[in-house]
C-alpha positions in Angstrom: -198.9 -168.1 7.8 -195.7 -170.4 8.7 -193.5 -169.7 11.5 -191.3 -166.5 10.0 -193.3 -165.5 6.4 -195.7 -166.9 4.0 -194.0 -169.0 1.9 -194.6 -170.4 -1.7 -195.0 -173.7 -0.4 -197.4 -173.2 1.8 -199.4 -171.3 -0.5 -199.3 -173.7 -2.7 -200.4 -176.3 -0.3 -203.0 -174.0 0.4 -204.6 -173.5 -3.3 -203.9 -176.7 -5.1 -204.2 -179.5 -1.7 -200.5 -181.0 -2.7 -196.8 -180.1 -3.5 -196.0 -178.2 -6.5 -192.9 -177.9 -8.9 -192.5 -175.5 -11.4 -190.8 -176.7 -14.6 -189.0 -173.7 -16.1 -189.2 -173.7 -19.9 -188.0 -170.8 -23.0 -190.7 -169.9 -25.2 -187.1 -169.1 -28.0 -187.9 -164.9 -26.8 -185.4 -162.5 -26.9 -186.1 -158.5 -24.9 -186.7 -155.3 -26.6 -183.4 -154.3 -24.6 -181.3 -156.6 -26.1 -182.6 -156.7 -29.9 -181.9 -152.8 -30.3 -185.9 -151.9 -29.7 -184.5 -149.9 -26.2 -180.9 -151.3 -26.1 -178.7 -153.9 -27.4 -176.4 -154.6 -24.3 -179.5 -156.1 -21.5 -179.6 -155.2 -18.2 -176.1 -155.0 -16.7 -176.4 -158.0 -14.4 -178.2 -160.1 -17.1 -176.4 -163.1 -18.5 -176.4 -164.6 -21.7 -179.2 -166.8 -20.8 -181.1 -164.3 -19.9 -181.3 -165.4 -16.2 -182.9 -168.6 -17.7 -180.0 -171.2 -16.9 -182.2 -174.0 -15.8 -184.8 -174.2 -17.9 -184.9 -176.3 -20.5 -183.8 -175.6 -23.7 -185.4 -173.8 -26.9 -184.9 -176.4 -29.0 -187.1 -178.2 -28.4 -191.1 -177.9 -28.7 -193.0 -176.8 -25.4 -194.3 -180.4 -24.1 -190.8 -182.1 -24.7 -189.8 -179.1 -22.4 -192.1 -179.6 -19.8 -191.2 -183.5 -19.8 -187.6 -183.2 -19.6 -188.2 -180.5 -16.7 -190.7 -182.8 -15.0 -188.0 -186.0 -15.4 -185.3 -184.2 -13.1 -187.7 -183.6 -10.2 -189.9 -186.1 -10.6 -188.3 -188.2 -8.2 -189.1 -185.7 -5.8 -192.7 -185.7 -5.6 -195.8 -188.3 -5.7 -198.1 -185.6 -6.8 -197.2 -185.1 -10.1 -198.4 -181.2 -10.3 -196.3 -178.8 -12.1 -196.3 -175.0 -13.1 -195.1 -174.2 -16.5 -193.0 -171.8 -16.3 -191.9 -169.6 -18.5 -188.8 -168.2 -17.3 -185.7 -167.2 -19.7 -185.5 -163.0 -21.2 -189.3 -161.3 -21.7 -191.8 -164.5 -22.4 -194.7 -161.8 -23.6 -192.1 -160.2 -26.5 -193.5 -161.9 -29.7 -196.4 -161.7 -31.4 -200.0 -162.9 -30.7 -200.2 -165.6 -32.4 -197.3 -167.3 -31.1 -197.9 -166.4 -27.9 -201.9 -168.0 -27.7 -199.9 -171.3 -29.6 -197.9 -171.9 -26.7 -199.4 -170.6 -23.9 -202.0 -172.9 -24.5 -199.1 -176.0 -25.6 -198.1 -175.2 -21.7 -201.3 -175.6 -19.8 -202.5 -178.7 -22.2 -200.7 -181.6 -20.1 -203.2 -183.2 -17.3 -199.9 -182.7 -15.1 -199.9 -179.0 -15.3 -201.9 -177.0 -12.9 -200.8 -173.8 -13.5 -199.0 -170.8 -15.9 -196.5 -168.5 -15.0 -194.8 -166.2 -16.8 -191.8 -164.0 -16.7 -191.8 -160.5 -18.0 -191.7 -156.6 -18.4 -194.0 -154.5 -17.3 -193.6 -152.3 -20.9 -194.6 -155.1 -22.9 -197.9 -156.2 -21.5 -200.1 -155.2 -24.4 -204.1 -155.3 -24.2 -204.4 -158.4 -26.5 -202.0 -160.0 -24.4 -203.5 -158.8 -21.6 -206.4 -160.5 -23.0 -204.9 -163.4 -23.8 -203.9 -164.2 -20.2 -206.9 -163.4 -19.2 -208.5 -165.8 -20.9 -206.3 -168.5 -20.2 -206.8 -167.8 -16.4 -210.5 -169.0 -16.9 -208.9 -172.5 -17.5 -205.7 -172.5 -15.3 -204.3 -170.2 -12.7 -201.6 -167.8 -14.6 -199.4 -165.2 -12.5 -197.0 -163.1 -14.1 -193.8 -162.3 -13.0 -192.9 -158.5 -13.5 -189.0 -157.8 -13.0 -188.9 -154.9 -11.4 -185.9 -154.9 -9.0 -185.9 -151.5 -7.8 -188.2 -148.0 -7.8 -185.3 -145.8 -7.6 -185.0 -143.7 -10.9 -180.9 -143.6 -10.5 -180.3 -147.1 -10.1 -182.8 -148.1 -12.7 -180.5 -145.9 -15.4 -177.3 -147.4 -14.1 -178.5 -150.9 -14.4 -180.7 -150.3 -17.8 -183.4 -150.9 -17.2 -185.5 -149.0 -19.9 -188.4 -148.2 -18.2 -189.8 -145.8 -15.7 -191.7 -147.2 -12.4 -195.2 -145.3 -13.7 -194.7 -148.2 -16.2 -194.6 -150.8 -13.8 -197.7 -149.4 -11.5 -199.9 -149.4 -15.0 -198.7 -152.9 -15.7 -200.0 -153.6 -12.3 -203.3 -152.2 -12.7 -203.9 -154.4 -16.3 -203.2 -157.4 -14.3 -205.5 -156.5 -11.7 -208.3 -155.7 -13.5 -208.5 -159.3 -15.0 -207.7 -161.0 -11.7 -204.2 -162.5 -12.3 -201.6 -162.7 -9.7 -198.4 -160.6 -9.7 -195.4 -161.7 -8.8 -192.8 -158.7 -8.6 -188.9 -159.4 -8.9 -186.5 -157.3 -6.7 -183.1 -157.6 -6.3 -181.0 -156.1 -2.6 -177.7 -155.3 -3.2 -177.6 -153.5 -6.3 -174.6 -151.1 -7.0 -174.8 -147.6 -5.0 -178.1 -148.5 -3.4 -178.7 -147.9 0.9 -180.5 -150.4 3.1 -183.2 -147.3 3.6 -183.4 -148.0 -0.4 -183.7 -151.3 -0.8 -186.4 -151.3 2.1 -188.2 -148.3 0.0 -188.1 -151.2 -2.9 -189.6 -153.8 -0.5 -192.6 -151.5 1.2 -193.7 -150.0 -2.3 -193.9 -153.4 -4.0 -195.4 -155.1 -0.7 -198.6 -152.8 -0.7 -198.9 -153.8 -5.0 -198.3 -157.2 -5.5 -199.2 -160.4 -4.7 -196.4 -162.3 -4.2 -192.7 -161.2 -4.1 -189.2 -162.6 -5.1 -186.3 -161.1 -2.9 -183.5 -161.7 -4.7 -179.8 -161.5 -3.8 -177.8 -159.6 -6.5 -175.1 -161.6 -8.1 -172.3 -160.6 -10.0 -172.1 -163.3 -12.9 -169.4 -163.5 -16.0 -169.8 -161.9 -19.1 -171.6 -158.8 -17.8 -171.3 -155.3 -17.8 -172.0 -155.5 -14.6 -169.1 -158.1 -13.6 -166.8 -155.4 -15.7 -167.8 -152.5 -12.9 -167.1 -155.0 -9.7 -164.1 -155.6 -11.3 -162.6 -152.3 -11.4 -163.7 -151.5 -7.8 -166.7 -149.5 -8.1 -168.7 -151.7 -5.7 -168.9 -153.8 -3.1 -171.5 -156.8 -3.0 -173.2 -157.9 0.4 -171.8 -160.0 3.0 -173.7 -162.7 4.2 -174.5 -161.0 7.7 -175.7 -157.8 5.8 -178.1 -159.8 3.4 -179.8 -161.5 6.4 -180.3 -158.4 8.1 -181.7 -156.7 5.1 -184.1 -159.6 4.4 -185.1 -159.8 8.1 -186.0 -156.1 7.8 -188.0 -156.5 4.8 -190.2 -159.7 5.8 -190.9 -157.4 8.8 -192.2 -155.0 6.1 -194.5 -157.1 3.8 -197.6 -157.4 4.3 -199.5 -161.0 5.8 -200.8 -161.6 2.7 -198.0 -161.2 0.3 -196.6 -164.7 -0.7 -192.5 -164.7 -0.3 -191.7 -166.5 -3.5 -187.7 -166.2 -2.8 -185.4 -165.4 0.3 -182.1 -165.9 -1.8 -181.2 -167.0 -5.4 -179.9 -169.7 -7.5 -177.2 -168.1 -9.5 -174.8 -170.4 -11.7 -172.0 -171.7 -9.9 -170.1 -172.1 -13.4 -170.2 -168.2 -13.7 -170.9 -167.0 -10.2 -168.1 -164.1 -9.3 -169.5 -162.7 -6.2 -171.0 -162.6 -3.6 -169.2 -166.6 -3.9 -170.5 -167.3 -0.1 -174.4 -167.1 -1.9 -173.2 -170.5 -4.6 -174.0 -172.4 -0.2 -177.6 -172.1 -0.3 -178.2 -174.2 1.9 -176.0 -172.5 4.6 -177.3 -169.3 3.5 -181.1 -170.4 4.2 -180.0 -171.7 7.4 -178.3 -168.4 8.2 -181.2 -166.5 7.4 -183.8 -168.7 9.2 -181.3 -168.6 12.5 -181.7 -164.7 12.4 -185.2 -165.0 11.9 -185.5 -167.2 14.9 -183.9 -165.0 16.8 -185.1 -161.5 16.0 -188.7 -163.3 16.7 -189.6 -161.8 13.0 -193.1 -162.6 11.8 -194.2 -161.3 8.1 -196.4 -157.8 8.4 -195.5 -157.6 12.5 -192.7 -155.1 13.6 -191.1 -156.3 16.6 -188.1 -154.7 18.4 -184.5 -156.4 17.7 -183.0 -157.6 20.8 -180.0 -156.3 22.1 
């Protein structure tokens, strides 16, 4: 445990003995609610990209991916050991075969320690269930399930398309074969209370293994920038997020790895909250409040005064 939270780094240091980077790269999937299978419109705050901005393009085959990823951080690490990550719309939406060829076109490269993937929880067949299992024999996979809330009203306002029962069974599949689960969640969304979002954090906390805490931006081209614009909401101030994240690292569980304290949204596109395109500032923010709220990850201690 590090001074405030378990972090991703340190687990990482932990389970492979040296820094990791994750390359983010598209396996060309689109999302059964965007191709007219549950919807055609997305979830309201998704963007075009699918919140996939930085990985690298389609295009182009998996390894030329994963070196093109590797060549902008490079420089930033003498380890050379990566997790492919499969990050743009729902990377378990196609079928079988495509999904074994390049899977397994991810995890080939001596380089690559590790798979990750971004998904759905409603489309986490048994053969791919299988599939990941299989490949977790070879290399560490976790999948990323993005839930971002358990409350049945804002899950129908942001279009979701699936109920939480779905997420707990999706759970339960990647349990069973021993693959880590990394659950999405998003503070701030539209209409939601703090006693909410902290409902959000304390159910995940005692289901997954790891957990992304991610600030909710308002990005153009939405639905969702459509509704900020005609005043329906508000989106949290800087002072308000810290206190919610404080709260909810107080909530998790020791053992739960804290993939995320904020978000990279894009700065071309970014609407609001505009104070969260500083991330630096806003993880110094946070980590001041931290420090002085004496928070430490699964320990409730009393705020001072």
């Amino acid at each position: 445990m590090g001074k405030h939270y378990y972090s991703l780094n340190e687990y990482y240091k932990q389970k492979y003995n040296k820094k990791i980077y994750k390359l983010a790269i598209s396996g060309g999937m689109t999302c059964p609610n965007r191709d007219g299978t549950l919807g055609d419109k997305g979830c309201i705050f998704c963007s075009k990209g699918g919140s996939g901005e930085f990985a690298a393009s389609a295009s182009l085959s998996i390894i030329e991916q994963l070196e093109q990823a590797k060549n902008r951080v490079k420089s930033k690490t003498k380890d050379n050991a990566y997790i492919a990550y499969f990050q743009p719309f729902t990377n378990t939406y196609a079928e079988i075969n495509y999904l074994n060829k390049i899977y397994y076109e991810a995890i080939e490269p001596d380089f690559i320690v590790g798979l990750s993937i971004a998904t759905r929880p409603d489309c986490l067949e048994e053969d791919i269930i299988t599939l990941l299992s299989e490949i977790n024999k070879i290399k560490p996979v976790s999948v990323e399930l993005g839930l971002q809330t358990i409350h049945k009203s804002t899950s129908e306002y942001i279009r979701r398309g699936y109920s939480l029962n779905i997420y707990d069974e999706a759970v339960k599949k990647l349990r069973s074969v021993g693959i880590d689960i990394v659950t999405h969640v998003i503070i701030g969304l539209p209409f939601e209370t703090e006693e909410m979002m902290l409902e959000t954090v304390k159910y995940v906390g005692e289901r997954t293994d790891g957990i992304k805490l991610q600030l909710l931006h308002i990005l153009k081209d939405t639905d969702l920038a459509k509704e900020y614009a005609s005043g329906k909401f508000e989106t949290l101030t800087l002072e308000k997020y810290a206190d919610i994240i404080c709260k909810s690292i107080e909530l998790l569980p020791e053992n739960v790895v804290v993939h995320r304290i904020t978000g990279d949204g894009d700065k071309r596109s970014l609407i609001a909250p505009l104070w969260s395109a500083d991330k630096k500032r806003v993880l110094n923010y946070i980590n001041k409040e931290l420090d002085r709220r004496n928070i430490v990850q699964g320990k409730k201690k009393k705020t001072p005064k």
